[in-house]
N, C-alpha and C positions, 0 to 999 in steps of 0.2 A: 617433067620437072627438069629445071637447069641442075647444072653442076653444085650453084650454091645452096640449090634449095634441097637437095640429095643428101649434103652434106650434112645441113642443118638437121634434118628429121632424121639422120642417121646420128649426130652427136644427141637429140631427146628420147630419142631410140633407146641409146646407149642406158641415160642416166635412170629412164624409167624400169629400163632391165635391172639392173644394178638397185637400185631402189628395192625391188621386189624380193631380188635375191634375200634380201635383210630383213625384209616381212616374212622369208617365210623359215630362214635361221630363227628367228624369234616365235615363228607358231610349232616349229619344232621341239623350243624348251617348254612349250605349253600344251603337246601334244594334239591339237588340232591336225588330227589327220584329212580329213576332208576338205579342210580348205588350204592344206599345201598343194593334194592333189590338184585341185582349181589351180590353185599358184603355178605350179609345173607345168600344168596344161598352158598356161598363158605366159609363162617361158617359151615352152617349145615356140608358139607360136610368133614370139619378139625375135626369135633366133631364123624363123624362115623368113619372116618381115624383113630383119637385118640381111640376109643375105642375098633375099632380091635387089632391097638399097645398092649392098656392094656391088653387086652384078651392073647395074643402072648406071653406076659410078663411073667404072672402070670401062662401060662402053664407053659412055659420054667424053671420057680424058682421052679417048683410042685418037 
């Protein structure tokens, strides 16, 4: 991937984490324990996603 396209799937990255976070604020007023845990698990997972992006970034500008 170039620089812009890094960029790009690191900013829908972003907003689908951010999205989540708020599904799972809201299964929490509704006590769905079982599918925050899914949720979390698919955090964690956006968060090592994101930081290989970063990683990939920051060579590519080296």
């Amino acid at each position: 991937m170039n620089k812009e396209q890094l960029t790009q799937e690191i900013a829908m990255l972003k907003m689908d984490y951010i999205g989540l976070q708020g599904d799972i604020e809201k299964l929490e007023s509704t006590g769905h324990n079982k599918m925050i845990e899914n949720a979390e698990r698919r955090l964690a997972g956006m968060e090592e996603r994101l930081a290989d992006l970063n990683k990939q970034l920051a060579e590519a500008t080296e």
